[in-house]
N, CA, C and O atoms as a GROMACS GRO file, in nm:
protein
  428
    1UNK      N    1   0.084  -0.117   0.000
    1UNK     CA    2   0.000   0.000   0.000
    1UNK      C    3   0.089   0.124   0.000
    1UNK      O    4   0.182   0.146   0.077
    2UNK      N    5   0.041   0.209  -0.108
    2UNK     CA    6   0.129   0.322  -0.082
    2UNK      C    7   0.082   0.453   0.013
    2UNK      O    8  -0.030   0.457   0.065
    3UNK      N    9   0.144   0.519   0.022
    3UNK     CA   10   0.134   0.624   0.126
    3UNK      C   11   0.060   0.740   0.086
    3UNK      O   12   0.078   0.762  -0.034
    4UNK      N   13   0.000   0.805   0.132
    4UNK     CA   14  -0.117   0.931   0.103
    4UNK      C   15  -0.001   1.022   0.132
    4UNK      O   16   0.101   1.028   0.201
    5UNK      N   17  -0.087   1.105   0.021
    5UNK     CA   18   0.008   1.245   0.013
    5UNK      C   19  -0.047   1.317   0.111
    5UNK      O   20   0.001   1.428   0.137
    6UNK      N   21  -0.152   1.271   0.179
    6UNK     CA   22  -0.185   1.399   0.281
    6UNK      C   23  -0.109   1.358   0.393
    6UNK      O   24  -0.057   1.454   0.449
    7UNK      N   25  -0.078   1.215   0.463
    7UNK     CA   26  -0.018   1.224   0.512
    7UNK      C   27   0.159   1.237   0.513
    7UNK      O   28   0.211   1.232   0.625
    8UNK      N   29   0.218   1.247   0.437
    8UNK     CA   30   0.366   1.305   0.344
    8UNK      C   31   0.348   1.448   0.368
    8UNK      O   32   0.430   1.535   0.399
    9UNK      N   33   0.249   1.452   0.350
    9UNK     CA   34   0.274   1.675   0.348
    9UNK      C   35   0.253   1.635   0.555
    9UNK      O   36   0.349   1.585   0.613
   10UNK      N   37   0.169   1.655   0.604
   10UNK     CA   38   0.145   1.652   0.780
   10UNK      C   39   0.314   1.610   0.807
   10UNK      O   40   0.391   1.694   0.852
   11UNK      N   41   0.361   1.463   0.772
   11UNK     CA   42   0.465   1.446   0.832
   11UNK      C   43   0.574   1.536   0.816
   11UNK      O   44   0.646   1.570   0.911
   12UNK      N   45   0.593   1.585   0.671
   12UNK     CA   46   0.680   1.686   0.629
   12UNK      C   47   0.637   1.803   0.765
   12UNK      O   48   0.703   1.822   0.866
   13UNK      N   49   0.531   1.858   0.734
   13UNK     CA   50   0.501   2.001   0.862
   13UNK      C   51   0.526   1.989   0.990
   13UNK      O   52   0.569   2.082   1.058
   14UNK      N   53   0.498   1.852   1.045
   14UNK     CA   54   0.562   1.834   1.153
   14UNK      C   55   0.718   1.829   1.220
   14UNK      O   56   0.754   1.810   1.336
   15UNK      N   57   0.788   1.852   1.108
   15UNK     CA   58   0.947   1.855   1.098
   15UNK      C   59   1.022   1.944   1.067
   15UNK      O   60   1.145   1.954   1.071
   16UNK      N   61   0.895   2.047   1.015
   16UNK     CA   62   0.953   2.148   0.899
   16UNK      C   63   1.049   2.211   1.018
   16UNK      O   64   1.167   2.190   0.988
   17UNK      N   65   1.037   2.273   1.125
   17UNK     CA   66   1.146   2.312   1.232
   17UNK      C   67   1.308   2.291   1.234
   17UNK      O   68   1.400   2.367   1.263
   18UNK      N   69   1.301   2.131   1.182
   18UNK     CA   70   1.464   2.116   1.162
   18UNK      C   71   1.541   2.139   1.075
   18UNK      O   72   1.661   2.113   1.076
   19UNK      N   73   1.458   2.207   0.962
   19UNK     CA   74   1.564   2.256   0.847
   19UNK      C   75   1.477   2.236   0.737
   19UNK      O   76   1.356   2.241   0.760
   20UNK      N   77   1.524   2.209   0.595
   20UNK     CA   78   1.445   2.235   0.474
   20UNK      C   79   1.438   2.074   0.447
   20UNK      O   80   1.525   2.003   0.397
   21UNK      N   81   1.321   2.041   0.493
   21UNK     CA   82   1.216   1.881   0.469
   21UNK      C   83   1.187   1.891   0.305
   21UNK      O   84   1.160   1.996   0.247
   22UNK      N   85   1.199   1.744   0.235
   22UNK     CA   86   1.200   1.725   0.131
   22UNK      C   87   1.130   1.568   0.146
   22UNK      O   88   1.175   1.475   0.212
   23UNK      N   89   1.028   1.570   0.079
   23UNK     CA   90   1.004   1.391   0.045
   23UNK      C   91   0.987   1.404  -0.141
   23UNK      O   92   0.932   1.481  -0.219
   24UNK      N   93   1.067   1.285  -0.148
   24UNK     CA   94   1.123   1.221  -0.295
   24UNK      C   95   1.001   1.111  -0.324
   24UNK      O   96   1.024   1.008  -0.260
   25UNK      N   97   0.898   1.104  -0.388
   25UNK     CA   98   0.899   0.951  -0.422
   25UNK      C   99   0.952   0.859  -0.445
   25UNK      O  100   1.031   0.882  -0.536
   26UNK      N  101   0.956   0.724  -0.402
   26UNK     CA  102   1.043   0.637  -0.449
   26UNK      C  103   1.029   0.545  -0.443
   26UNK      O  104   1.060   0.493  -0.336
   27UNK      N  105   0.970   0.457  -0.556
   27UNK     CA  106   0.937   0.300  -0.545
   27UNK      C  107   0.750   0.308  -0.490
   27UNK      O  108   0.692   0.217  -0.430
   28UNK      N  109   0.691   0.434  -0.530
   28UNK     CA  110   0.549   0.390  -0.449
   28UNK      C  111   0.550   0.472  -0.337
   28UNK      O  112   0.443   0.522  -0.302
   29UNK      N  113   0.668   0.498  -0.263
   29UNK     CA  114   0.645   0.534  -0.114
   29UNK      C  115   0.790   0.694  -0.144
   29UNK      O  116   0.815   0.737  -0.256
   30UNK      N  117   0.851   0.741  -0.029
   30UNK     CA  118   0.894   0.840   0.021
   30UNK      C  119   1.018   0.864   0.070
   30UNK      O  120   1.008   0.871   0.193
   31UNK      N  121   1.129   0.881   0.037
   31UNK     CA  122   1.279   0.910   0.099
   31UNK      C  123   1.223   1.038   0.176
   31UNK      O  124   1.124   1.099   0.136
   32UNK      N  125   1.317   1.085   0.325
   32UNK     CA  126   1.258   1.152   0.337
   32UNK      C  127   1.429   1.256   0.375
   32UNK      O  128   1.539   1.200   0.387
   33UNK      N  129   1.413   1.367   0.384
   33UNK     CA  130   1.540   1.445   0.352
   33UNK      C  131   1.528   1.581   0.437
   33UNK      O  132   1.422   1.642   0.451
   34UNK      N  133   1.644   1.619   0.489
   34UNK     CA  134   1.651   1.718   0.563
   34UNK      C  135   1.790   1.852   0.552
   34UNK      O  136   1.878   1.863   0.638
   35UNK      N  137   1.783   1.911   0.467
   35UNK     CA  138   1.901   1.971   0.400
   35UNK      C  139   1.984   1.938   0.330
   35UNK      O  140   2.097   1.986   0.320
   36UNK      N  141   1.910   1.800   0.236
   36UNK     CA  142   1.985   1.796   0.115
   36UNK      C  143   2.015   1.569   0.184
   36UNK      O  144   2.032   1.479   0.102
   37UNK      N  145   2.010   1.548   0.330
   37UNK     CA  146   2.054   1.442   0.352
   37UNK      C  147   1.918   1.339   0.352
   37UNK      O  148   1.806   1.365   0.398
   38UNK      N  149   1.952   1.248   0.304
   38UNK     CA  150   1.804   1.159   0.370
   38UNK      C  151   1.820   1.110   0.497
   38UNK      O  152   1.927   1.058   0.528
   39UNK      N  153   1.722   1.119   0.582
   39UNK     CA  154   1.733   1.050   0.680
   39UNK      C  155   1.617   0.956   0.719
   39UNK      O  156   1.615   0.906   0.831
   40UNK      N  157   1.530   0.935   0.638
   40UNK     CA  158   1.387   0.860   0.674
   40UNK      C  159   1.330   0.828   0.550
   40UNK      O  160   1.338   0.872   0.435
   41UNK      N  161   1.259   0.720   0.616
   41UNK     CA  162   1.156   0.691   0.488
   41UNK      C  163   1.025   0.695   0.516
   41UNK      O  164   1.002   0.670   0.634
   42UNK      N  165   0.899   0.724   0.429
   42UNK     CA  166   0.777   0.737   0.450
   42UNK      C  167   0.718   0.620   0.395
   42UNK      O  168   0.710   0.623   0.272
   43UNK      N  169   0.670   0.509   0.455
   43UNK     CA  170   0.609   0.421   0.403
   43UNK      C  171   0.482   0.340   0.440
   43UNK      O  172   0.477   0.299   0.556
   44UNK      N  173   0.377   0.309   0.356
   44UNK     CA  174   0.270   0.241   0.416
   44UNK      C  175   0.221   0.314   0.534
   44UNK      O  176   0.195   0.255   0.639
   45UNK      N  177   0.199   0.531   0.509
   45UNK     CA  178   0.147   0.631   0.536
   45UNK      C  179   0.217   0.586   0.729
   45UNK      O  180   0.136   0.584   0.822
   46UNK      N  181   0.355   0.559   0.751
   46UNK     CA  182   0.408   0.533   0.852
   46UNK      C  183   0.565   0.595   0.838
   46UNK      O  184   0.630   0.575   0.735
   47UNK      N  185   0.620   0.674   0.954
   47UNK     CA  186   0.747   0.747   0.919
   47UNK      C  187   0.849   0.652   0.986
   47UNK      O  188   0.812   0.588   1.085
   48UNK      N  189   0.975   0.638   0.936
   48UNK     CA  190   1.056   0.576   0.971
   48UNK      C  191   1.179   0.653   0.973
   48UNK      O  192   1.209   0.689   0.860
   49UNK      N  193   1.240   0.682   1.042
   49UNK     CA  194   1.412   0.744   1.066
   49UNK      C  195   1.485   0.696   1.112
   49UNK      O  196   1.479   0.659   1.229
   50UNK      N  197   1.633   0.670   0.995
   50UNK     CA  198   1.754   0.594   1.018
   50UNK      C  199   1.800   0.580   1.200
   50UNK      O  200   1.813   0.687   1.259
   51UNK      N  201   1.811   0.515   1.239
   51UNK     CA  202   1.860   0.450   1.374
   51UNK      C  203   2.011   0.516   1.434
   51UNK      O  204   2.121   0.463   1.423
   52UNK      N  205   1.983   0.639   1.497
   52UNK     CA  206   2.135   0.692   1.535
   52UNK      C  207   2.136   0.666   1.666
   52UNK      O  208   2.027   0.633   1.713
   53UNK      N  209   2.270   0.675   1.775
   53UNK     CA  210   2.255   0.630   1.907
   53UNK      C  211   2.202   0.796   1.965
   53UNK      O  212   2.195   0.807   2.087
   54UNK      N  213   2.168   0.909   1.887
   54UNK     CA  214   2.171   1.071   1.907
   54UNK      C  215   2.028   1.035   1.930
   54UNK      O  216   1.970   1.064   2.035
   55UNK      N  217   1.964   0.965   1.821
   55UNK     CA  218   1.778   0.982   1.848
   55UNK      C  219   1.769   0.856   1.888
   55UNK      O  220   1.698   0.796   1.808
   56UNK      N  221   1.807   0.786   1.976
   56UNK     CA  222   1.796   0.665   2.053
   56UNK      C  223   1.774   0.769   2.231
   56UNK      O  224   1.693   0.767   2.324
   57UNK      N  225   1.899   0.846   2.195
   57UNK     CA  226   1.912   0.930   2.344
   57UNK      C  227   1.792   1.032   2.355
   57UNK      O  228   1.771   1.081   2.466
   58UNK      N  229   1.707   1.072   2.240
   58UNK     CA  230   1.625   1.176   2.217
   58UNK      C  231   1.445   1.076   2.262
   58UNK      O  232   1.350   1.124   2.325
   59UNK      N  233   1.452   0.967   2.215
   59UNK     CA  234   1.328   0.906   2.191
   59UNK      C  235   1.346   0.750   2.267
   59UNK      O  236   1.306   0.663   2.189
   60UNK      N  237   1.386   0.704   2.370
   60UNK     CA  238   1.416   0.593   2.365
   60UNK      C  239   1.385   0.475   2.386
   60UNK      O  240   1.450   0.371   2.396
   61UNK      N  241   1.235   0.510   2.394
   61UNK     CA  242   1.152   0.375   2.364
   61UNK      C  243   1.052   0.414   2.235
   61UNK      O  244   0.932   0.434   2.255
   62UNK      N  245   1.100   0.423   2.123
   62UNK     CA  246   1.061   0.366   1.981
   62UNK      C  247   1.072   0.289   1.929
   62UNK      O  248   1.191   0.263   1.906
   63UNK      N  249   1.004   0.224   1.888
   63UNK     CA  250   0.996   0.107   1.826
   63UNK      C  251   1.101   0.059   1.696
   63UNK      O  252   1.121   0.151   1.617
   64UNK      N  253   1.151  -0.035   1.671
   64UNK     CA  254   1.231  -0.067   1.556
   64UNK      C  255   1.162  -0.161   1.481
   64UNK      O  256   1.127  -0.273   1.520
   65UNK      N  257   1.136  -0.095   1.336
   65UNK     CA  258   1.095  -0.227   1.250
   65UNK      C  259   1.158  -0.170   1.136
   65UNK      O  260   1.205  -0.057   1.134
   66UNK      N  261   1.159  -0.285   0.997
   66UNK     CA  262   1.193  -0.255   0.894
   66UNK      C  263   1.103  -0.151   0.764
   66UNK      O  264   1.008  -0.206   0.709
   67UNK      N  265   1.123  -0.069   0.740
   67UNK     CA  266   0.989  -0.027   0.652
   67UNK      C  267   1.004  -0.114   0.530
   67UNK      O  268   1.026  -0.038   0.436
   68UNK      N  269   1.003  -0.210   0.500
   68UNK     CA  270   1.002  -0.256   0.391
   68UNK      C  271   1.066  -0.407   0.423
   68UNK      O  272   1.154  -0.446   0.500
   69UNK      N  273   0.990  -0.466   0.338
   69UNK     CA  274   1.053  -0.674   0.382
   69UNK      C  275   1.174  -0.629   0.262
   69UNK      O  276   1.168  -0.585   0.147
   70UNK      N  277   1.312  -0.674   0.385
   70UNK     CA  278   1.460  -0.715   0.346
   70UNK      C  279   1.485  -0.590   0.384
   70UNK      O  280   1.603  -0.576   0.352
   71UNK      N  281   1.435  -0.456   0.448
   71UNK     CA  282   1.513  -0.337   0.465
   71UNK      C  283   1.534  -0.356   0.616
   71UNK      O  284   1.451  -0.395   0.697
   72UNK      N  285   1.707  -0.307   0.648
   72UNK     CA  286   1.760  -0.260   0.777
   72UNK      C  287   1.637  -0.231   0.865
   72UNK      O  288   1.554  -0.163   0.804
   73UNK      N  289   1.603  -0.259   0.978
   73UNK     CA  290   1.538  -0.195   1.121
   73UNK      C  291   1.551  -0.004   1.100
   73UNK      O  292   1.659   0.050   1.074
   74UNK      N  293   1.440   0.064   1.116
   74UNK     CA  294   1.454   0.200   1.096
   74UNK      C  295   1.365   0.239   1.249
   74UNK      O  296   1.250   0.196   1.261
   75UNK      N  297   1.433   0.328   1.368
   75UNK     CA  298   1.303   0.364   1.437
   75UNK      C  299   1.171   0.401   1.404
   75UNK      O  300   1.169   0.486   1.315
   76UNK      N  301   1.054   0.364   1.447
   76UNK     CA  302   0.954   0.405   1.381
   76UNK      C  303   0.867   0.464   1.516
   76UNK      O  304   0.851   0.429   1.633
   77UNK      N  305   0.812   0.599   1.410
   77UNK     CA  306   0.785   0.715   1.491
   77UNK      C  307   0.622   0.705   1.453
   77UNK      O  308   0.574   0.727   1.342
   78UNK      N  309   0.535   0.656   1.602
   78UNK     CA  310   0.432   0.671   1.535
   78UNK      C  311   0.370   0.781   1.610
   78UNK      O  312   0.257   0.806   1.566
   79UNK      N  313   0.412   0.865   1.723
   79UNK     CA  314   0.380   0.982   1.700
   79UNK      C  315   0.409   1.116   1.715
   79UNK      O  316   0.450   1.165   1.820
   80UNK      N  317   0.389   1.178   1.608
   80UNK     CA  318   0.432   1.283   1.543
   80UNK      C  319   0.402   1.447   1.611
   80UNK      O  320   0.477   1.543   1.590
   81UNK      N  321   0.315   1.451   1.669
   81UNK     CA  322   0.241   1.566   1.725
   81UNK      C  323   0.330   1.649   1.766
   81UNK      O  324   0.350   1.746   1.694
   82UNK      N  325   0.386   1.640   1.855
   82UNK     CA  326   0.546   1.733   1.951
   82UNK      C  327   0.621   1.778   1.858
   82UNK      O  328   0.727   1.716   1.847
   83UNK      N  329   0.603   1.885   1.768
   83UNK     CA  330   0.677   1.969   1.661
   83UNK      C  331   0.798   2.000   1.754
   83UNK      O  332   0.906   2.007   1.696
   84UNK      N  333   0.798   2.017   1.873
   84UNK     CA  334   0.974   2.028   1.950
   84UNK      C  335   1.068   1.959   1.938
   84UNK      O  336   1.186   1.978   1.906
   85UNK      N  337   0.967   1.816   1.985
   85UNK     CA  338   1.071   1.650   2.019
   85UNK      C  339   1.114   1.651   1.846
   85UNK      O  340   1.232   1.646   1.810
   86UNK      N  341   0.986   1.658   1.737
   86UNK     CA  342   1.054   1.574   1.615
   86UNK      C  343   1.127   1.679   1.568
   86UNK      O  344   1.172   1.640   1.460
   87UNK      N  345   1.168   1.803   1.590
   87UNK     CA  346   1.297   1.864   1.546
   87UNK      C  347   1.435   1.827   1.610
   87UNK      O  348   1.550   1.819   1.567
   88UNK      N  349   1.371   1.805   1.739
   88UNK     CA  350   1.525   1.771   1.782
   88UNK      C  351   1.548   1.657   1.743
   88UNK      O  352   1.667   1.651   1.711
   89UNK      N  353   1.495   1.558   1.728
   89UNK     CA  354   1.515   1.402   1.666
   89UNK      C  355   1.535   1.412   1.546
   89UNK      O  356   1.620   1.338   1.497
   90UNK      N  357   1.459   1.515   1.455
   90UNK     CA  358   1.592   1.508   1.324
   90UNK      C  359   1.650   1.558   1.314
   90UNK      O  360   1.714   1.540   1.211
   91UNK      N  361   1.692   1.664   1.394
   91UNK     CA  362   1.798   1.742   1.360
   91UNK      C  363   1.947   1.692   1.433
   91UNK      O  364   2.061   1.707   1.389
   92UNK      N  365   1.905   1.632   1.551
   92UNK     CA  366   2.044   1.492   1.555
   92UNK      C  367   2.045   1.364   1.481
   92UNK      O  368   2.154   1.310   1.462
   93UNK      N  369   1.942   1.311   1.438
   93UNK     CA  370   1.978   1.196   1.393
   93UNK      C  371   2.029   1.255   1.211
   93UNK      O  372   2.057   1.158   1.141
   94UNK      N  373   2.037   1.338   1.167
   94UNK     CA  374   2.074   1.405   1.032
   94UNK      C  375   2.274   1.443   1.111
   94UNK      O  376   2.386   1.413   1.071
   95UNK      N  377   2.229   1.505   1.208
   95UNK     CA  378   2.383   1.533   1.224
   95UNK      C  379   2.491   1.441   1.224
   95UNK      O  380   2.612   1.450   1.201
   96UNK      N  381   2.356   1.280   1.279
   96UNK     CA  382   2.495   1.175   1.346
   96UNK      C  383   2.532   1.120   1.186
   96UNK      O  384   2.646   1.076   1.172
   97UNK      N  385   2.445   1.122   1.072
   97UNK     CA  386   2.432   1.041   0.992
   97UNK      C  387   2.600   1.103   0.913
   97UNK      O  388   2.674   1.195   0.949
   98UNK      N  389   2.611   1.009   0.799
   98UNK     CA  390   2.756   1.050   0.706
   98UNK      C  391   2.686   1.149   0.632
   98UNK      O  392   2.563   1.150   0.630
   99UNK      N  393   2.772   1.249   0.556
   99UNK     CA  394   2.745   1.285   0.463
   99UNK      C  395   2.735   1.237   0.330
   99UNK      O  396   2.816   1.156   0.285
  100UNK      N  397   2.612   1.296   0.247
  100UNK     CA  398   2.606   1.172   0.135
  100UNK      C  399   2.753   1.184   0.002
  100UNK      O  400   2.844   1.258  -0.036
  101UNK      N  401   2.705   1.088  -0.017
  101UNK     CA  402   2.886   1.032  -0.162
  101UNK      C  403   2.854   1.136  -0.258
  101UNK      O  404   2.736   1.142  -0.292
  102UNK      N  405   2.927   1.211  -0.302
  102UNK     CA  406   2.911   1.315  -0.381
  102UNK      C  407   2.948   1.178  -0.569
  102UNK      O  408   3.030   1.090  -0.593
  103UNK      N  409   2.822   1.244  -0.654
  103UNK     CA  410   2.796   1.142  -0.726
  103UNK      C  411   2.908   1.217  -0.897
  103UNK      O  412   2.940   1.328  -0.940
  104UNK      N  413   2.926   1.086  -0.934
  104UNK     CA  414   2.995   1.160  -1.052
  104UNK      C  415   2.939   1.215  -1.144
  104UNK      O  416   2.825   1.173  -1.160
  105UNK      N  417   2.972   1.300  -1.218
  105UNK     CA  418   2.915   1.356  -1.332
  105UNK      C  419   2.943   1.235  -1.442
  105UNK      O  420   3.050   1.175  -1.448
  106UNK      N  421   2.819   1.208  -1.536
  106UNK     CA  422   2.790   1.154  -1.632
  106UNK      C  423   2.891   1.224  -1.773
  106UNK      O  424   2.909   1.346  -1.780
  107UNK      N  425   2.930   1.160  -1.841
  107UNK     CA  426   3.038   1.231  -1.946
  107UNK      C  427   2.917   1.181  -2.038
  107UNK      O  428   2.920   1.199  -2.160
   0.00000   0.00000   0.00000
């Protein structure tokens, strides 16, 4: 099942605090991005954000599941309301993450 855009825009607003929120389609469902980095995915109208020990210390009884059968364990945030908590939870779990591989140019 794919994900409603109404809820993609809500989750986006609820985050908008930590910087410039971006969701990508992808595959049906949602990368989800925070100044250019991904750090979450939106799937099956459910948010998921990469697993740092920063939003482990921020949130620390969330749940871990995979958003997707064969994908890594992602915390999963089912709720969203506290526009405070989910800035500070992405705005460390984006900090702990790498920066992304800068991609080659196509000749």
């Amino acid at each position: 099942m794919a994900s409603k855009a109404e809820f993609v825009t809500y989750a986006a607003e609820q985050m908008k605090d930590a910087g410039q929120i971006t969701c990508r389609k992808m595959f049906g469902d949602y990368g989800v991005y925070c100044d250019g980095k991904i750090f979450g995915l939106i799937c099956d109208d459910q948010l998921f954000i990469k697993i740092t020990e920063e939003g482990r210390k921020i949130r620390p009884n969330l749940k871990e599941a995979p958003p997707y059968e064969g994908a890594k364990p992602h915390f999963l945030v089912d709720e969203l309301d506290d526009r405070e908590l989910m800035k500070r939870l992405v705005r460390e779990t984006v900090k702990a993450l790498p920066e992304p591989k800068k991609r080659k140019k196509k000749k």
